[in-house]
C-alpha positions in Angstrom: 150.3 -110.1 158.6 149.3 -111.2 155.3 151.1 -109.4 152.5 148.3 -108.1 150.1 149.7 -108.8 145.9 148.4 -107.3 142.9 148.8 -108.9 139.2 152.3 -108.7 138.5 154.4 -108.7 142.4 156.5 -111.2 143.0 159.0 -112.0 145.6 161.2 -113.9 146.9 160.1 -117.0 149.1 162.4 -116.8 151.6 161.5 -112.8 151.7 157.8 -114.0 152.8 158.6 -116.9 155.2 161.6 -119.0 156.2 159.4 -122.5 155.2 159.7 -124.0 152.7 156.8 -126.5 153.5 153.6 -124.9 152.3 150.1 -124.3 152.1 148.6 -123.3 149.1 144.9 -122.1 149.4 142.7 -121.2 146.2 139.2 -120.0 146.5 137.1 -119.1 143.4 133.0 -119.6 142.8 130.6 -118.5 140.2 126.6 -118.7 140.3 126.5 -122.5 137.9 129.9 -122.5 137.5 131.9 -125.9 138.2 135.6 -125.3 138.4 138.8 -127.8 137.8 141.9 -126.5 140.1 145.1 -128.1 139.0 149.0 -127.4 139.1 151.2 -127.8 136.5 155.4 -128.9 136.8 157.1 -127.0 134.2 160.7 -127.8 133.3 163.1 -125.0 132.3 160.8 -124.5 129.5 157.9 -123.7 130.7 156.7 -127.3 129.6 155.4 -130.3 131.0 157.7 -132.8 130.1 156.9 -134.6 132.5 153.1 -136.0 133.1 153.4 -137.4 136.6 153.8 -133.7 137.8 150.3 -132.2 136.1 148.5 -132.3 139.6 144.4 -132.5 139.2 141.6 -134.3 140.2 143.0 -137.7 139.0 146.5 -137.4 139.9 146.8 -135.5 143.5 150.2 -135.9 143.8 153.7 -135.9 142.3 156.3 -139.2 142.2 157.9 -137.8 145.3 155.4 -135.9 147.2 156.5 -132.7 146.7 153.1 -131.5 145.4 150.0 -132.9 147.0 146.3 -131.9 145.9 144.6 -131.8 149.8 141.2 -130.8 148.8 138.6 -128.4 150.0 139.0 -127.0 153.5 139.9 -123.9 155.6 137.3 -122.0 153.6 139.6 -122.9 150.3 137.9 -124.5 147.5 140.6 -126.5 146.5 144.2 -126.8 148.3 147.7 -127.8 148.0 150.4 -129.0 149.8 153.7 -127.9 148.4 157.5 -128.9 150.0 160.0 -126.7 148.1 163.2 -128.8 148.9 161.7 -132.0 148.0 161.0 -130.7 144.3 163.4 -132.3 142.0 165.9 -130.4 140.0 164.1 -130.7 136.7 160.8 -128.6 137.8 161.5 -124.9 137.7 157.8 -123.5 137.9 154.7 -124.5 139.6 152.0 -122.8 137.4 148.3 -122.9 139.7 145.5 -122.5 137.3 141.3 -122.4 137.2 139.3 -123.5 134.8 135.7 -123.6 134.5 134.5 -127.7 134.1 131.6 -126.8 131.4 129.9 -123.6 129.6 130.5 -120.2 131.6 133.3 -117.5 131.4 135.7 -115.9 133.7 134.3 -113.1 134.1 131.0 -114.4 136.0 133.1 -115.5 138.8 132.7 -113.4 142.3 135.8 -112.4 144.3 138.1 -115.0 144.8 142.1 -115.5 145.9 145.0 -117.3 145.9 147.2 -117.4 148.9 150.3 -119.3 150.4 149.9 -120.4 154.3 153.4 -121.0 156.4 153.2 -122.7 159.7 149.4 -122.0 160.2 149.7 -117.9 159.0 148.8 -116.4 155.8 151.8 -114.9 154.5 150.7 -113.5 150.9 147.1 -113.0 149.2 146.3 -112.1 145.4 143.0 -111.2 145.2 141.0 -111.0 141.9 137.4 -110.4 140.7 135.4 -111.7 137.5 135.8 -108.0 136.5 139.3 -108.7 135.2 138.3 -111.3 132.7 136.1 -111.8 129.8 135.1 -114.7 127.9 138.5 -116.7 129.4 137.9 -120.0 130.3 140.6 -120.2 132.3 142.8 -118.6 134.3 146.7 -118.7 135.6 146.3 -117.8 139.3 149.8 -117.5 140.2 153.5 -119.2 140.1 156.3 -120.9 141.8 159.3 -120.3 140.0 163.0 -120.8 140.3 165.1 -118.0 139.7 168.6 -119.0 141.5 165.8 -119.2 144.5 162.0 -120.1 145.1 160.0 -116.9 144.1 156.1 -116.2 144.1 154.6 -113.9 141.3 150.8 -113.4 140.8 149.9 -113.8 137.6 146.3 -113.2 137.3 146.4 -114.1 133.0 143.0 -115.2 131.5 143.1 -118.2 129.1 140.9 -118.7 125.9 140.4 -122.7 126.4 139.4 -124.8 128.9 141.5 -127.3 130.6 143.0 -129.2 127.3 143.7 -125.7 126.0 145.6 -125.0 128.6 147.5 -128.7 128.9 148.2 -128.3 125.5 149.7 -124.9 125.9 151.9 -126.5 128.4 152.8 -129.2 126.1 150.8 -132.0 127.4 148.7 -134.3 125.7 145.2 -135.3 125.9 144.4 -138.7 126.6 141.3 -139.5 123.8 138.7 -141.5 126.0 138.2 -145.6 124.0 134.7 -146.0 123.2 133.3 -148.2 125.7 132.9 -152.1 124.8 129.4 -152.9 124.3 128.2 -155.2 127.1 126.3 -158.3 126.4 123.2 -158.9 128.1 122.7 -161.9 130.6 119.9 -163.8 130.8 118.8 -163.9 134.3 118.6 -166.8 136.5 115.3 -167.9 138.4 115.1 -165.7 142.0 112.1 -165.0 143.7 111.1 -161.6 144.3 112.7 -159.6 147.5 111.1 -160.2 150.9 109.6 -156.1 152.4 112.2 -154.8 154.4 111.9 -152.1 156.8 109.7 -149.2 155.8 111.4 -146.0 154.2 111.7 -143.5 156.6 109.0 -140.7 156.3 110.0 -137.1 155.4 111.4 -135.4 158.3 113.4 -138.7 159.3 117.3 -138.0 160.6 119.8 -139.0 158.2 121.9 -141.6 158.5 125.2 -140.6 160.4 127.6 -139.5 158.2 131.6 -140.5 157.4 133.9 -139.0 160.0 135.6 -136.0 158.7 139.4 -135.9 157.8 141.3 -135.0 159.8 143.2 -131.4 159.1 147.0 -131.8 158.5 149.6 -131.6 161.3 150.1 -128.0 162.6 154.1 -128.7 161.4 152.9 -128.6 158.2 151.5 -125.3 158.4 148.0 -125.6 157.0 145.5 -122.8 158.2 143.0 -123.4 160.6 139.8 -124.8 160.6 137.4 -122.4 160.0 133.8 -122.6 160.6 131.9 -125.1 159.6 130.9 -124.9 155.7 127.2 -123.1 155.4 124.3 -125.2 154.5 123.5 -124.6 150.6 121.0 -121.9 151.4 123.9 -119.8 153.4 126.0 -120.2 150.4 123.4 -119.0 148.1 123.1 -116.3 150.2 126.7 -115.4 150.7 127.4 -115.6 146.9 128.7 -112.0 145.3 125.3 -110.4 144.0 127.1 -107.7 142.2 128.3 -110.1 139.2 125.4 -112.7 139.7 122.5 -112.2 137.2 118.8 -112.5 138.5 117.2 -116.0 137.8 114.3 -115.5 136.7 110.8 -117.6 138.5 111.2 -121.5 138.3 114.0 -121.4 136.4 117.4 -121.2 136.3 120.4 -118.3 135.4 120.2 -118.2 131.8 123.8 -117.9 130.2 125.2 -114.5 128.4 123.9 -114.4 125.4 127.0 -114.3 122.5 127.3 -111.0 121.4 125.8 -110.4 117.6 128.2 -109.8 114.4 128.4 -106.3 113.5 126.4 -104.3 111.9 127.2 -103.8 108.3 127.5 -107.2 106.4 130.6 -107.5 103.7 130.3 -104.9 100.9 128.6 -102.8 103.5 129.9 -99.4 105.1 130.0 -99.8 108.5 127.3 -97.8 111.1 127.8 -94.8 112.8 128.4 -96.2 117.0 125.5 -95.3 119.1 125.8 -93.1 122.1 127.8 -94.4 124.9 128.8 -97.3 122.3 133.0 -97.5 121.9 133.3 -97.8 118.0 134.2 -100.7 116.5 132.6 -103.1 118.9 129.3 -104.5 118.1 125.9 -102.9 119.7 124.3 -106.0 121.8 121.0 -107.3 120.7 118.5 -108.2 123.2 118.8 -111.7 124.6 116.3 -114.6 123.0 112.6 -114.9 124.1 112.9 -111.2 125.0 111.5 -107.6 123.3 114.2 -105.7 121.3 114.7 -102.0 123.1 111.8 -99.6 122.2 112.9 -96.5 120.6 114.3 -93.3 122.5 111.6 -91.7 124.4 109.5 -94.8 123.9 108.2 -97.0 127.5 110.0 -100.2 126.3 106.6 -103.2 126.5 106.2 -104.8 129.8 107.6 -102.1 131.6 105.2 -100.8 134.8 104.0 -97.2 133.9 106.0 -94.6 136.1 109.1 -96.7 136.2 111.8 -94.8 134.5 113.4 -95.6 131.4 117.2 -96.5 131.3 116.6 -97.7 135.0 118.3 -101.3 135.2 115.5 -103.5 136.4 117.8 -106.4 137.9 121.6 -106.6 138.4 122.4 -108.1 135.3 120.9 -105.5 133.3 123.8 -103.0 134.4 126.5 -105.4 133.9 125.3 -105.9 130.4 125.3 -102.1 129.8 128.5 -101.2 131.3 130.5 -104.5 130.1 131.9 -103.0 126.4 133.2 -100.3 128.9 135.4 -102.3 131.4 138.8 -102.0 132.2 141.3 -104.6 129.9 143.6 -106.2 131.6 146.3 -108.5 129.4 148.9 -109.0 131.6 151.2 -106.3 129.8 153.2 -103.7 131.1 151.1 -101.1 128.9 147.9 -101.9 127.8 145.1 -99.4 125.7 141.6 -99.4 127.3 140.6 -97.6 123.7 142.2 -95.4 121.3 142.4 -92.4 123.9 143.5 -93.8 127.1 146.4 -95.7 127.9 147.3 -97.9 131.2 150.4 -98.8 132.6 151.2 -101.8 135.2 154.0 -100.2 137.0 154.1 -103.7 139.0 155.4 -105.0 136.0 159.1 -104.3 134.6 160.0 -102.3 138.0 160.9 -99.0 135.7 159.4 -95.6 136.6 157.3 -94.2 134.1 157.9 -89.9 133.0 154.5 -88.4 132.0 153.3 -85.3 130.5 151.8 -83.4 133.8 148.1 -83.7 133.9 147.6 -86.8 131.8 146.7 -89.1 134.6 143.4 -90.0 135.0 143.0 -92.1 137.1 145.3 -94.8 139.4 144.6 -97.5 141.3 147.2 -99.5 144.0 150.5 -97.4 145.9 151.5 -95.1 143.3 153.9 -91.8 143.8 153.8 -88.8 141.8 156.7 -86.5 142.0 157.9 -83.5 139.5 160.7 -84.5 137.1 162.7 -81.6 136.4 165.1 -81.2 133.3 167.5 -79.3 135.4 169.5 -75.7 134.4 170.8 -76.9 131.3 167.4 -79.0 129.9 165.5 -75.8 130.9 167.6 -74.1 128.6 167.7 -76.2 125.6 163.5 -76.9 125.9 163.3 -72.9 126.1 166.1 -72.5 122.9 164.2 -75.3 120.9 160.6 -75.7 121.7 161.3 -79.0 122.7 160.3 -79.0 126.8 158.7 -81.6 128.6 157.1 -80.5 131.4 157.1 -84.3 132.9 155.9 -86.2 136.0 157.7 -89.0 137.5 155.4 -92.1 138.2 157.0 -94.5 140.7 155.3 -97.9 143.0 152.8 -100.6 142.6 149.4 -99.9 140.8 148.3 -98.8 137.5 148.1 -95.8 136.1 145.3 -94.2 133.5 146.8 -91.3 130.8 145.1 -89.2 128.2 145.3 -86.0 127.3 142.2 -84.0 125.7 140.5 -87.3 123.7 144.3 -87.8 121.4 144.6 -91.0 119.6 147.6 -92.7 121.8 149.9 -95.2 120.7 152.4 -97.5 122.6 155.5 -97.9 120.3 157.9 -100.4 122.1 161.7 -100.1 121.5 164.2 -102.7 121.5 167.3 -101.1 121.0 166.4 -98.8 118.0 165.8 -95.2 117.8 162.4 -93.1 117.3 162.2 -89.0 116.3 159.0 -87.8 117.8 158.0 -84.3 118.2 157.7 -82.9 122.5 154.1 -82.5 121.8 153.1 -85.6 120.2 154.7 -87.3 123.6 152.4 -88.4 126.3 154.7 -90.7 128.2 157.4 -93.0 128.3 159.5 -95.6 130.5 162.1 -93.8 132.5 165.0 -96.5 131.2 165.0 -95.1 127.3 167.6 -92.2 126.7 165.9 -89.2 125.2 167.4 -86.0 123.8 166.6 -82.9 121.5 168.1 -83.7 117.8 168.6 -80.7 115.5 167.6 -80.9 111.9 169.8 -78.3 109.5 168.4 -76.6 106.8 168.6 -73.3 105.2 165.9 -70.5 104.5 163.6 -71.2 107.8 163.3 -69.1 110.9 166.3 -69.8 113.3 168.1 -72.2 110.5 167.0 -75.2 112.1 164.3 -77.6 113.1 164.3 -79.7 116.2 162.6 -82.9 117.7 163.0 -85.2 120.3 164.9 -88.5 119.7 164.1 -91.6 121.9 166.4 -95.0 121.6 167.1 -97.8 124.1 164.7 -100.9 125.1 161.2 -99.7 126.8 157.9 -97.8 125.4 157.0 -94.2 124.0 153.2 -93.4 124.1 152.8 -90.8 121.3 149.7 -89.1 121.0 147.9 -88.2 117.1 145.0 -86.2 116.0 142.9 -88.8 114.4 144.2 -92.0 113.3 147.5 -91.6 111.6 148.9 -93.2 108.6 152.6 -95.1 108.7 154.2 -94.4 105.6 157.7 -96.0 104.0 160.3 -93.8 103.5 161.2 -93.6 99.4 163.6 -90.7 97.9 160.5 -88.8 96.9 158.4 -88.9 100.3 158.0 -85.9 102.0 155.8 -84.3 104.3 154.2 -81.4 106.2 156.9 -81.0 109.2 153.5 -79.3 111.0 151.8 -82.9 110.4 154.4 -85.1 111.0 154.3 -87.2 114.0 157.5 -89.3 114.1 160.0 -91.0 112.2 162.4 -93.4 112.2 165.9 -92.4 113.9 167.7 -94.0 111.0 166.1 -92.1 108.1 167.5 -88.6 106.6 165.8 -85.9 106.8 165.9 -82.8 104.6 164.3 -79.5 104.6 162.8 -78.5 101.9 160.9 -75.1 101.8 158.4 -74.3 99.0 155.7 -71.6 98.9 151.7 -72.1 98.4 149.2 -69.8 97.6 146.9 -69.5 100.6 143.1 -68.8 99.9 142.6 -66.8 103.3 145.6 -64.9 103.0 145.9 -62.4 105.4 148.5 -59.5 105.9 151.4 -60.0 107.3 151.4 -64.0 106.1 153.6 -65.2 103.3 152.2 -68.1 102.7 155.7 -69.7 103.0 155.5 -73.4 104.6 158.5 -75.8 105.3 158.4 -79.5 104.5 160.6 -82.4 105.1 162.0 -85.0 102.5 163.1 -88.0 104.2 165.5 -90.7 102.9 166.7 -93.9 104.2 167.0 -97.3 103.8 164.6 -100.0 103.2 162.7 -100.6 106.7 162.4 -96.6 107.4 159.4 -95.4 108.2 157.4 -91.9 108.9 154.1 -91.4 111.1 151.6 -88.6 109.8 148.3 -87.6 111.5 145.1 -86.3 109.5 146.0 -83.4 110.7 148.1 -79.5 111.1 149.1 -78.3 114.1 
């Protein structure tokens, strides 16, 4: 049984089958879209150093053979034929990628997969959707890649270019077509004119018997097989994902997206307030060419039938247009915002569990595990002595998992090796491998003679949750701030209490009015975090 991937698993080869002569299958189709399917040899590098092992329409096969382009077949729309042991030393990755041969984006593509094929059996799928991508041009399906063995890892990574892009990313170079020579004409010779030959066959006529098919590879090999024969063009119209494919409209053909508009407000300008259902700082959609601009709220937009409803999509592509500045971003990152209040994590990708605040997920999609991660006897009583517990929630499997907490501002700060004060409550989550503890902070003339915070340091990522968008200051000998404002700081930096007391308009009895604030100190390359606003 075929193992089912997701973007980010990988495995070993030998953990999937014991061949090591195999059948890669890629199947991806778009309404108008014309696609290029090629596979690149990368040495240790990630480059291709070498051009003989770029595998593509016009070269379908490396020096050796180790890498052969087979064609359509097997329901595939383009396959390859790859023999592990015959790869030579000097290629460490076989990089499989899709581009799209002309205008179109990724993410009008229907369903599609890549999958490897051992002695006839399907022995691993990744399956994606046109949902996943954007205005990519290209795609990185999935890799072969040494690692002291043969290992398989779906990728699943959009791509900006087309094709040369993405040879050029790989260190290739594009071969500039030579303007053709320009032909001279010939005078032609004396000929009679062309006796009649046999009449044209009337419509309806058969056709002429067509080239024997080739013939499938040799079960050894391990090719899938044959499926059923490939529909007639009416079948595959048919058969084509409706869900991503816009309505064409009569006698002509599917008009392309149309690029979104620049923003409102023009330099010098302050920018618009978003619209309803609009996430800010993306641009609101004008309507396409050759049609009406919306009619105002409340208004029957013009050429609408009476007693249709307004705000009901009248064709498929209507709906994708409307909910297409709300889908899901995927960038092939182990923590990845979807907008400034909710957060996902790939926990696919790095193999570490993830602790979360309880009741911050959302949403999760793929085989994820939620179990309670207790602090144990002693971290009960420190959180209860200090105000610094966490009650947490340990996120372990494959999938990805959606955190917010009541509409905060969240933001993924990534450690490698340095240290990071952040108070318990501005903490949403964080990966399992970073060391966390509470720190103490002396100071005189404050209730309990001492302030604490939680202190993060090792290599992985802290999501810390503001109120509003916070401000990153640098820490000078006169910078201080409201500890019931402050967010985080630098591990490095010094901090110092330093009460004052402030006449409060709305006093009321039994307040003094007394507040405490921190002066921080440090070297250059400190830093403090303060959000718009007091807890």
């Amino acid at each position: 049984m075929a193992r089912e991937f997701q973007r980010g698993h990988k495995a070993k080869i030998s953990d999937l089958t014991p061949g090591t002569d195999l059948y890669v299958g890629v199947q991806i189709s778009g309404p108008g879209l014309t696609f290029d399917i090629s596979c690149f040899g990368l040495d240790a590098n990630e480059q291709l150093s070498d051009d003989r092992y770029f595998i593509f329409f016009n070269q379908p096969k490396s020096p050796e053979e180790s890498i052969q382009l087979l064609g359509a077949q097997a329901g595939d729309t383009e396959s390859f034929r790859v023999t592990l042991d015959r790869i030579p030393a000097i290629i460490h990755k076989l990089s499989f990628t899709a581009t799209i041969d002309g205008a179109g984006q990724m993410s009008q593509v229907g369903p599609g997969y890549i999958r490897i094929v051992a002695g006839g059996e399907e022995v691993v799928r990744y399956a994606f959707t046109g949902s996943e991508f954007t205005t990519e041009r290209a795609v990185m399906l999935g890799d072969f890649y040494l690692k002291d063995v043969w290992r398989f890892a779906a990728v699943g990574q959009g791509f900006d270019g087309g094709l040369d892009a993405l040879l050029k990313n790989f260190g290739g170079e594009v071969a500039e077509e030579a303007p053709a020579a320009p032909q001279q004409a010939v005078a032609p010779s004396f000929a009679p004119p062309p006796q009649a030959t046999a009449p044209a066959p009337s419509f309806g006529a058969p056709a002429a018997p067509q080239a024997p098919q080739v013939p499938q590879p040799a079960p050894s090999f391990g090719a899938p097989a044959a499926q059923a024969p490939a529909p007639t063009p009416q079948q595959q119209m048919h058969a084509a994902p409706t869900i991503a494919a816009p309505m064409a409209p009569m006698g002509g053909t599917v008009p392309q997206p149309a690029p979104a508009p620049a923003p409102y407000g023009q330099p010098g300008q302050p920018p618009q307030q978003p619209q309803f259902g609009q996430v800010p700082g993306q641009p609101v959609p004008a309507a396409p060419y050759g049609q009406p601009a919306p009619a105002p709220y409340g208004q029957q937009p013009p050429g609408v039938p009476q007693g249709v409803p307004q705000g009901v999509p009248q064709a498929g592509a209507g709906l994708q247009a409307a909910l297409q500045p709300y889908k899901e971003t995927a960038t092939g990152q182990r923590w990845t915002p979807q907008n400034q209040q909710l957060m996902r994590v790939d926990l696919t990708m790095g193999g570490t569990p993830v602790l979360a605040r309880q009741g911050s997920m959302v949403m999760y999609q793929g085989k994820v595990d939620f179990s309670y991660k207790g602090a144990g006897f002693a971290g009960r009583i420190v959180g209860n002595a200090t105000g610094q517990e966490m009650q947490l929630m340990r996120c372990t499997g494959r999938g990805q998992v959606f955190l917010a907490e009541d509409g905060s501002h969240l933001h993924a700060i990534e450690l490698q090796g340095d240290g990071i004060c952040v108070s318990a409550e501005s903490v949403l989550a964080f990966d399992e491998s970073l060391q966390h503890e509470v720190r103490r902070i002396e100071g005189h003339g404050i209730p309990g003679g001492a302030l604490f915070t939680m202190q993060f340091q090792g290599t992985g990522t802290v999501i810390v949750k503001t109120h509003g968008v916070p401000v990153v200051l640098p820490v000078t000998p006169t910078t201080f701030a409201d500890c019931n404002a402050i967010v985080a700081w630098s591990s490095a930096s010094q901090v110092i209490i330093s009460s004052q007391v402030r006449l409060r308009r709305n006093a009321y009895p039994g307040h003094s009015g007394e507040t405490v604030n921190l002066q921080f100190r440090g070297a250059p390359g400190n830093f403090i975090v303060v959000q718009p606003y007091e807890v």
